[in-house]
mmCIF file as gemmi writes it, N, C-alpha and C atoms, coordinates in Angstrom:
data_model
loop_
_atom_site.group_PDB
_atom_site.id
_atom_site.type_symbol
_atom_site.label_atom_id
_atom_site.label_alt_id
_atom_site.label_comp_id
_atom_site.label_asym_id
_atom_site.label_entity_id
_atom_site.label_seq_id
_atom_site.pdbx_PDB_ins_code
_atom_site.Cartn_x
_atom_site.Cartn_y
_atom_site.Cartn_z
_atom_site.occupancy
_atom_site.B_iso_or_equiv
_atom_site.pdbx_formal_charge
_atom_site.auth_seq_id
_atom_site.auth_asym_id
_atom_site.pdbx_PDB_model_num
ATOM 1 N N . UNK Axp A 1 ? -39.037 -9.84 36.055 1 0 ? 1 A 1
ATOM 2 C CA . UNK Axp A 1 ? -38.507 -9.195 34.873 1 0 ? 1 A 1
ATOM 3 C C . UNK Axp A 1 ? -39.681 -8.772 33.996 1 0 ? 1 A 1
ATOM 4 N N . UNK Axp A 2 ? -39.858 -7.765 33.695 1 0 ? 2 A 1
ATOM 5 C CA . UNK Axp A 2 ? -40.906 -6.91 32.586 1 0 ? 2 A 1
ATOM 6 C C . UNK Axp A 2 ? -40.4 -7.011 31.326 1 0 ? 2 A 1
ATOM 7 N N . UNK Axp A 3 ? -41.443 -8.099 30.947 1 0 ? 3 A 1
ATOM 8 C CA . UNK Axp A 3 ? -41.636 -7.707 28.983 1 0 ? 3 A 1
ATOM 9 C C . UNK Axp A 3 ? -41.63 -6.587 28.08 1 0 ? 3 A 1
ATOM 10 N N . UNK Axp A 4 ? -41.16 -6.522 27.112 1 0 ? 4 A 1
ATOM 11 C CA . UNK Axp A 4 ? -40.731 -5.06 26.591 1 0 ? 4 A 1
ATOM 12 C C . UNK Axp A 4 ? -42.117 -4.963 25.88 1 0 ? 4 A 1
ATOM 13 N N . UNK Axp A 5 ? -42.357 -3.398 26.258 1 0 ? 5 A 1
ATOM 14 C CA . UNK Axp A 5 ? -43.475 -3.047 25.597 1 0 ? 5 A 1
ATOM 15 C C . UNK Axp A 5 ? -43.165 -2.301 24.399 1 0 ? 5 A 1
ATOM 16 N N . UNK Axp A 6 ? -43.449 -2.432 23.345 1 0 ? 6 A 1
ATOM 17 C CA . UNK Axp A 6 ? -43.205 -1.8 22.053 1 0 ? 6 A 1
ATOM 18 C C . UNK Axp A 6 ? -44.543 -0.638 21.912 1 0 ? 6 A 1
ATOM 19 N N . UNK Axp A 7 ? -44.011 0.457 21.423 1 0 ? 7 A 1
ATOM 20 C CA . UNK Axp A 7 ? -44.902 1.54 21.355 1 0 ? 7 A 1
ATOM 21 C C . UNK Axp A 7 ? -45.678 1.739 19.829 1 0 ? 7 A 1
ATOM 22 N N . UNK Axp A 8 ? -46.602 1.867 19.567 1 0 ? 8 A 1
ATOM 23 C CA . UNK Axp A 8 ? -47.057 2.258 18.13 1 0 ? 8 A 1
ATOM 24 C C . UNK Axp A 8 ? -46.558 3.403 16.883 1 0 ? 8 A 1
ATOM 25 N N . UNK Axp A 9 ? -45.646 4.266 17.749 1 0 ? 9 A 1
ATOM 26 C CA . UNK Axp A 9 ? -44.988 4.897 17.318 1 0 ? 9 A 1
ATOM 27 C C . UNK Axp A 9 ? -43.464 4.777 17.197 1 0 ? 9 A 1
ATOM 28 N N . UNK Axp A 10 ? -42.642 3.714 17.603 1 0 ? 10 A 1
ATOM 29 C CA . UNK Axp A 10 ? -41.54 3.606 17.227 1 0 ? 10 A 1
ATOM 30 C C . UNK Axp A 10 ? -41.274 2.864 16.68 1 0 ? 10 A 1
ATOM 31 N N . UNK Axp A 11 ? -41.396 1.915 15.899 1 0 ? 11 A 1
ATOM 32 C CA . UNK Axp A 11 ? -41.243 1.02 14.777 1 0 ? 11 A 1
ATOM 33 C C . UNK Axp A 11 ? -41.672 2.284 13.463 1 0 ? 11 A 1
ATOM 34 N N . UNK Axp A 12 ? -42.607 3.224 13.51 1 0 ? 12 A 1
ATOM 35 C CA . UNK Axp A 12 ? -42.847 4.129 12.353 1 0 ? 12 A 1
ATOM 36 C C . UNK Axp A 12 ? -41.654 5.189 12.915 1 0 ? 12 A 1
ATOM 37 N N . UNK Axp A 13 ? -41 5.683 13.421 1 0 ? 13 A 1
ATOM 38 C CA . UNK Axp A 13 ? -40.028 6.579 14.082 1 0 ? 13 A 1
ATOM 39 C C . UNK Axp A 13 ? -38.493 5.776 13.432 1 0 ? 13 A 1
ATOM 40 N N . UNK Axp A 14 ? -38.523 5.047 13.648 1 0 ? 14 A 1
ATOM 41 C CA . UNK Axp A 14 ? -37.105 3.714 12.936 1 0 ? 14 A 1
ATOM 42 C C . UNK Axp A 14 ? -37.157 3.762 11.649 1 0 ? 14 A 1
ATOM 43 N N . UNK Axp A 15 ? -38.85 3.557 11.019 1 0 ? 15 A 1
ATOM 44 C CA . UNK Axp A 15 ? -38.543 3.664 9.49 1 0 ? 15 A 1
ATOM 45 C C . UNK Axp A 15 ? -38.136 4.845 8.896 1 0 ? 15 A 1
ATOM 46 N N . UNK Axp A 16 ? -38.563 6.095 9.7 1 0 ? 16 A 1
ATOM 47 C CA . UNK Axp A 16 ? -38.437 7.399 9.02 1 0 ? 16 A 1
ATOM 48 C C . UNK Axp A 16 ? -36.64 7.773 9.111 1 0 ? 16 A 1
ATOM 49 N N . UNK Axp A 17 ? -36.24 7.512 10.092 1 0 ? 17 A 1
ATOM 50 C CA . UNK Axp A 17 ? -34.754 7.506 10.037 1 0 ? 17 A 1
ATOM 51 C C . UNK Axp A 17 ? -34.001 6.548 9.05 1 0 ? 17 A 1
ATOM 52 N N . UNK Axp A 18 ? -34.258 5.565 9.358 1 0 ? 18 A 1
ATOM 53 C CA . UNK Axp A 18 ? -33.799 4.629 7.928 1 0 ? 18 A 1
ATOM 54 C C . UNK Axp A 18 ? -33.892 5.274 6.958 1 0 ? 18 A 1
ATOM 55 N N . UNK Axp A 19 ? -34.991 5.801 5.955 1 0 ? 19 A 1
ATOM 56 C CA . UNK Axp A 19 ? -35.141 6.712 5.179 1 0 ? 19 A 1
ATOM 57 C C . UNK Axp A 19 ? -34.498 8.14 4.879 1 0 ? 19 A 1
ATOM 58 N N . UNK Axp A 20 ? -34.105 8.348 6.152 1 0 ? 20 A 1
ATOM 59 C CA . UNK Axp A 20 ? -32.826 9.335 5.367 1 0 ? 20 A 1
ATOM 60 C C . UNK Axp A 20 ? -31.709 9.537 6.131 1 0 ? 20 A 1
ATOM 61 N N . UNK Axp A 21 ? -30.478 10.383 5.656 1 0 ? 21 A 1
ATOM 62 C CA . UNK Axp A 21 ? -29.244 10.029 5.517 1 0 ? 21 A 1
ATOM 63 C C . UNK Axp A 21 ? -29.088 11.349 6.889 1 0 ? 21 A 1
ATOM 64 N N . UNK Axp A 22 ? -28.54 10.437 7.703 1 0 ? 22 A 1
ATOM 65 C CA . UNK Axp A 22 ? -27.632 11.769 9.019 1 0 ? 22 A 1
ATOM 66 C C . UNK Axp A 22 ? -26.322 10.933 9.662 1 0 ? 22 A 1
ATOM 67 N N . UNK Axp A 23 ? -26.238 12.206 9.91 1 0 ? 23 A 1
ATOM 68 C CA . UNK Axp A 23 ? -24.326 11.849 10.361 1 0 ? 23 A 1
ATOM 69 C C . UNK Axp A 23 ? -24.104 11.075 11.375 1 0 ? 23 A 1
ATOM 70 N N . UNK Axp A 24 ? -23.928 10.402 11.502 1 0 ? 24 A 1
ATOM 71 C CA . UNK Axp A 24 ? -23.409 9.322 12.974 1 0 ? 24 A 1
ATOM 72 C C . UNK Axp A 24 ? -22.678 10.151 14.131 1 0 ? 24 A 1
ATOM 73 N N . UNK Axp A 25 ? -23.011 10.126 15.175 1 0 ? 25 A 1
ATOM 74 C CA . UNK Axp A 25 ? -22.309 10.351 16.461 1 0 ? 25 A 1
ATOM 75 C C . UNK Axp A 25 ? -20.606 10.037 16.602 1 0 ? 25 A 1
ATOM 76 N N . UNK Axp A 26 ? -19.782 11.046 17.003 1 0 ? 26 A 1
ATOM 77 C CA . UNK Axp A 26 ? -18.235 10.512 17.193 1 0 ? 26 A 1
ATOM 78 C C . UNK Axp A 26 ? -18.693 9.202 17.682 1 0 ? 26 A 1
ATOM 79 N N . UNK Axp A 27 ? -17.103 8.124 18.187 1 0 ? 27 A 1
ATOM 80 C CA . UNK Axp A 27 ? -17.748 6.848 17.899 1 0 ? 27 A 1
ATOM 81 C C . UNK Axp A 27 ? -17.392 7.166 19.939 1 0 ? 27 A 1
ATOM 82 N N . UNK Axp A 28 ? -16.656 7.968 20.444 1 0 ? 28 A 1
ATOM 83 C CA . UNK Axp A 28 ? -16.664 8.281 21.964 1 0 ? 28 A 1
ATOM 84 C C . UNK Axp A 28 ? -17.769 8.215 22.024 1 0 ? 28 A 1
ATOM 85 N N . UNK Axp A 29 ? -18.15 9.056 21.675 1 0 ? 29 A 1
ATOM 86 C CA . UNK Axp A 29 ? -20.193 9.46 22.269 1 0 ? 29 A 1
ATOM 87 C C . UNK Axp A 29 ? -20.741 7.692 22.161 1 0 ? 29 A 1
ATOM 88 N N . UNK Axp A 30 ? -20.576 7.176 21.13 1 0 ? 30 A 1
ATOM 89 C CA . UNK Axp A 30 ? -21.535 6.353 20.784 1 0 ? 30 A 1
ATOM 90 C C . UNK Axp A 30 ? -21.102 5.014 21.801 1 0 ? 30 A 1
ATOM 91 N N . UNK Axp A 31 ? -20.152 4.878 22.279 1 0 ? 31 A 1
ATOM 92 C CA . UNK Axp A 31 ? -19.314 3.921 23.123 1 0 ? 31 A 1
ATOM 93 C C . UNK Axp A 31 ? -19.699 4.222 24.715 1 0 ? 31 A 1
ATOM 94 N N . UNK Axp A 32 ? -20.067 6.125 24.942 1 0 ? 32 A 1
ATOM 95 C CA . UNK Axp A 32 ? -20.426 6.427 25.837 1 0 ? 32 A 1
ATOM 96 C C . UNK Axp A 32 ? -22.096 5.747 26.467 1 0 ? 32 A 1
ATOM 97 N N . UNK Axp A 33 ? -22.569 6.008 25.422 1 0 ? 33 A 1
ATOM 98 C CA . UNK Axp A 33 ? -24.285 5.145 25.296 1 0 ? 33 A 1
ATOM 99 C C . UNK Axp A 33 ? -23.897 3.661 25.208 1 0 ? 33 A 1
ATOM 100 N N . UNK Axp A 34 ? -23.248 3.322 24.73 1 0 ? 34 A 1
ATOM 101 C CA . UNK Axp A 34 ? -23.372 1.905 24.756 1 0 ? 34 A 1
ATOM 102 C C . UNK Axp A 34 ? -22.552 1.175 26.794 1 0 ? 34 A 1
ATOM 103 N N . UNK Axp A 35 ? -21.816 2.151 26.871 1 0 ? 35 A 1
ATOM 104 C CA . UNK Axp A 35 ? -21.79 1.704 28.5 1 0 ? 35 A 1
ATOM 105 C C . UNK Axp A 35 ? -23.324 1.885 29.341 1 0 ? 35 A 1
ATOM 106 N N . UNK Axp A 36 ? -23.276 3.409 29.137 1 0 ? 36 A 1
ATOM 107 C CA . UNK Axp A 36 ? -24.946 4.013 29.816 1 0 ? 36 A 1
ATOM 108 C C . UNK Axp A 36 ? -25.926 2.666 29.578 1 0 ? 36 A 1
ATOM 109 N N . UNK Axp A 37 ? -26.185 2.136 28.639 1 0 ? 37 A 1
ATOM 110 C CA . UNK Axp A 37 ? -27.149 1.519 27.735 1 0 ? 37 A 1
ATOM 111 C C . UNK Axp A 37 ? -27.144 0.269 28.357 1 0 ? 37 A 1
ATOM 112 N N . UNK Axp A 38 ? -25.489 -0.222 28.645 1 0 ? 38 A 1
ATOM 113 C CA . UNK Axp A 38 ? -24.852 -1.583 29.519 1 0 ? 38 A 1
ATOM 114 C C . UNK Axp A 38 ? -25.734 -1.361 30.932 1 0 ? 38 A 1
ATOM 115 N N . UNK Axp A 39 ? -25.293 -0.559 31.531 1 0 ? 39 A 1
ATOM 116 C CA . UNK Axp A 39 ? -25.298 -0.534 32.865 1 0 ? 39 A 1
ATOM 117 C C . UNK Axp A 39 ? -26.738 -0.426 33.403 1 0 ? 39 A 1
ATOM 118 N N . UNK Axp A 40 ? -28.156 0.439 32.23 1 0 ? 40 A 1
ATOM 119 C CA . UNK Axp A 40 ? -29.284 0.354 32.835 1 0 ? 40 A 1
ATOM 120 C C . UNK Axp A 40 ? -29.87 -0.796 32.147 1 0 ? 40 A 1
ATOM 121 N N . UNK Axp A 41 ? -29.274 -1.99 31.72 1 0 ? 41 A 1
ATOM 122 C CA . UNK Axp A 41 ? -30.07 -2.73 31.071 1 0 ? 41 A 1
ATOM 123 C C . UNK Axp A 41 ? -30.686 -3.352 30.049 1 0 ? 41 A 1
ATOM 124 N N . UNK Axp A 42 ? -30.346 -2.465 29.233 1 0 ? 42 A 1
ATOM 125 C CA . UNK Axp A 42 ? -30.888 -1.5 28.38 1 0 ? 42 A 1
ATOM 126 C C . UNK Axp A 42 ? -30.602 -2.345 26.959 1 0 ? 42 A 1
ATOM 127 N N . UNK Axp A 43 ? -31.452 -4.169 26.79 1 0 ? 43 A 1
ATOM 128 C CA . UNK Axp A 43 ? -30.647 -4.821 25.625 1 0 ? 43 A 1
ATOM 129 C C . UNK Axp A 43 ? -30.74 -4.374 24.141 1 0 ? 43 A 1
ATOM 130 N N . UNK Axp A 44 ? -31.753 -3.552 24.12 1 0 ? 44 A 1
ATOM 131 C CA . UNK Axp A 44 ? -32.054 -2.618 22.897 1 0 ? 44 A 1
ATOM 132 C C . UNK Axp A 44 ? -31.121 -1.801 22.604 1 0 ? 44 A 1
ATOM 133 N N . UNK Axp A 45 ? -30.986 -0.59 23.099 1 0 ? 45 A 1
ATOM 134 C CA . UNK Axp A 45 ? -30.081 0.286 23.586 1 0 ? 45 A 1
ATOM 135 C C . UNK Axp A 45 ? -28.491 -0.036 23.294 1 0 ? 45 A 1
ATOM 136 N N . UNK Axp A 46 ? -28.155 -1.388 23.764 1 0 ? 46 A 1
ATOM 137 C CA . UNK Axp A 46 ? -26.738 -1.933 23.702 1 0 ? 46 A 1
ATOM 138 C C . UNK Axp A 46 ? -26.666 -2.192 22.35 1 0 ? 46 A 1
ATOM 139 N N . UNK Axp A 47 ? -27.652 -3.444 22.053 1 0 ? 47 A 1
ATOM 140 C CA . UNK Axp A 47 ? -27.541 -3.589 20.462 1 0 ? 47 A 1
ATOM 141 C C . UNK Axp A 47 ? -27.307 -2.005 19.139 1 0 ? 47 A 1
ATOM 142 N N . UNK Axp A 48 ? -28.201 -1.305 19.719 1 0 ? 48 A 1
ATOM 143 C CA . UNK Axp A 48 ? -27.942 0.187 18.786 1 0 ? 48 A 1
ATOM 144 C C . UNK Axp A 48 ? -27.028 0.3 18.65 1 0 ? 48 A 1
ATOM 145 N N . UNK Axp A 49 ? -26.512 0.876 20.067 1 0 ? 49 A 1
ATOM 146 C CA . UNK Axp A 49 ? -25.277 1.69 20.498 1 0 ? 49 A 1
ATOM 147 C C . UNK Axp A 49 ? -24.024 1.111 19.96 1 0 ? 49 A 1
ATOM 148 N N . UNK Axp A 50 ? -24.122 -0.431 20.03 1 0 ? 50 A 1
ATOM 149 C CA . UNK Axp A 50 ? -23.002 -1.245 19.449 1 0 ? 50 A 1
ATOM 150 C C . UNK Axp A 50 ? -23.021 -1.286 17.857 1 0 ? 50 A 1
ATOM 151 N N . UNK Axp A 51 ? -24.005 -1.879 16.949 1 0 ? 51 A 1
ATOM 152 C CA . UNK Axp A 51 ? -24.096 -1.534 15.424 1 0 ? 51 A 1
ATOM 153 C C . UNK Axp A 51 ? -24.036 -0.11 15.041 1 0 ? 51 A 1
ATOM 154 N N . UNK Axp A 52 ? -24.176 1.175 16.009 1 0 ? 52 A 1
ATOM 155 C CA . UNK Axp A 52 ? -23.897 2.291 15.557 1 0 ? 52 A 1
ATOM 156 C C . UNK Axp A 52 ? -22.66 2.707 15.696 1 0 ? 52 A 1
ATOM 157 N N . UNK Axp A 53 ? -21.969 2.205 16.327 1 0 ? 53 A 1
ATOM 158 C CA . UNK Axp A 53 ? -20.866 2.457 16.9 1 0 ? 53 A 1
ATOM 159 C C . UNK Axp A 53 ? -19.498 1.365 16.004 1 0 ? 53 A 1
ATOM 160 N N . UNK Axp A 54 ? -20.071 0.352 15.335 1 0 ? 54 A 1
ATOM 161 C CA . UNK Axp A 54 ? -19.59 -0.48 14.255 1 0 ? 54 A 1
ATOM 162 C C . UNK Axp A 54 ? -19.43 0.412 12.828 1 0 ? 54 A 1
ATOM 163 N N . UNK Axp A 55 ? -20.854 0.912 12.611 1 0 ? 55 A 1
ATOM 164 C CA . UNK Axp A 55 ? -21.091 1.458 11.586 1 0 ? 55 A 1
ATOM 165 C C . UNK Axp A 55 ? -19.857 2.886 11.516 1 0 ? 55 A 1
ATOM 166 N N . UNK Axp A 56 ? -19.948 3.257 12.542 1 0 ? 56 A 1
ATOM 167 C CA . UNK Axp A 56 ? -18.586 4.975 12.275 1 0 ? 56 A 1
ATOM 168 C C . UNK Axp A 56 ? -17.979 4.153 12.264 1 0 ? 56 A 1
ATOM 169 N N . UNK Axp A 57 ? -17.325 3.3 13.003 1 0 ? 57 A 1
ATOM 170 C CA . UNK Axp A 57 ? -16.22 2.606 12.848 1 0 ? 57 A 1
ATOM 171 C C . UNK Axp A 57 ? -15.528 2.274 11.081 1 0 ? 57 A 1
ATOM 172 N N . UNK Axp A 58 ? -16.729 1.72 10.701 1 0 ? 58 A 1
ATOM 173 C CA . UNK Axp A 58 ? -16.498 0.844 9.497 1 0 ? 58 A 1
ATOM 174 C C . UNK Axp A 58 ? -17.745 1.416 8.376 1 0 ? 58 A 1
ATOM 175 N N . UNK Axp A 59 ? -17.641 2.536 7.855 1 0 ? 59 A 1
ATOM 176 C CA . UNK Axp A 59 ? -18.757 2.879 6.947 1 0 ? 59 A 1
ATOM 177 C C . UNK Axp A 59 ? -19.21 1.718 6.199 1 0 ? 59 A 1
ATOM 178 N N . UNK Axp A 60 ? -18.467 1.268 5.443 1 0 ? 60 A 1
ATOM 179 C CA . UNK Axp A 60 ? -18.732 0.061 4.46 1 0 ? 60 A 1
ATOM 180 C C . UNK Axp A 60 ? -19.218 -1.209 5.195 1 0 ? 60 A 1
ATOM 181 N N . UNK Axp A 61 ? -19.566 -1.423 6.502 1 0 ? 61 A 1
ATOM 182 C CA . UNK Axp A 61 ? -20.471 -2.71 7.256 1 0 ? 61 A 1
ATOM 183 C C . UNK Axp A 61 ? -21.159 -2.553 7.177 1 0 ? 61 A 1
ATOM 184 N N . UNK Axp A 62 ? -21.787 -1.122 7.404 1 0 ? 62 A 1
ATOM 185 C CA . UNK Axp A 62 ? -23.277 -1.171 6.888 1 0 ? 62 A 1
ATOM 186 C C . UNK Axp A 62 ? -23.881 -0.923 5.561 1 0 ? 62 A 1
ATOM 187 N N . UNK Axp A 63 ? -23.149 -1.516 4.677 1 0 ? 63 A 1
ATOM 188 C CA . UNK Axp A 63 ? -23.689 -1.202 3.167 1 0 ? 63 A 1
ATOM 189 C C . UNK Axp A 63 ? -24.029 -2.401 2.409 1 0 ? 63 A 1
C-alpha cells in the first residue's frame, strides 16, 4: 500500500477555493464522484465527495 504523497501545491489550491464563494455541483453529480471516488480508492476523494455532497444537501451544515 503507497503513502499519500501530498503536493506543494494543493494545500495552497484548497485555501484559494475556501476563499471564495462557487456553486456546488447537483448533488447526482456529486454522489456520482463519490461512487467513482469509492471504487478507485480514492479515501480523500470519498471524504470530499461525501461533505460536498452533505453540504448541497444541507446548506446550513456547512455554516
Amino acid at each position: 500500500m503507497s503513502d499519500l504523497v501530498r503536493r506543494p501545491t494543493e494545500r495552497a489550491a484548497l485555501r484559494a477555493v475556501c476563499r471564495s464563494a462557487r456553486p456546488l455541483p447537483s448533488i447526482p453529480a456529486l454522489m456520482a464522484a463519490l461512487l467513482d471516488a469509492n471504487e478507485r480508492r480514492d479515501r480523500e476523494g470519498v471524504c470530499l465527495a461525501a461533505h460536498r455532497a452533505v453540504r448541497a444537501a444541507a446548506p446550513e451544515v456547512g455554516e
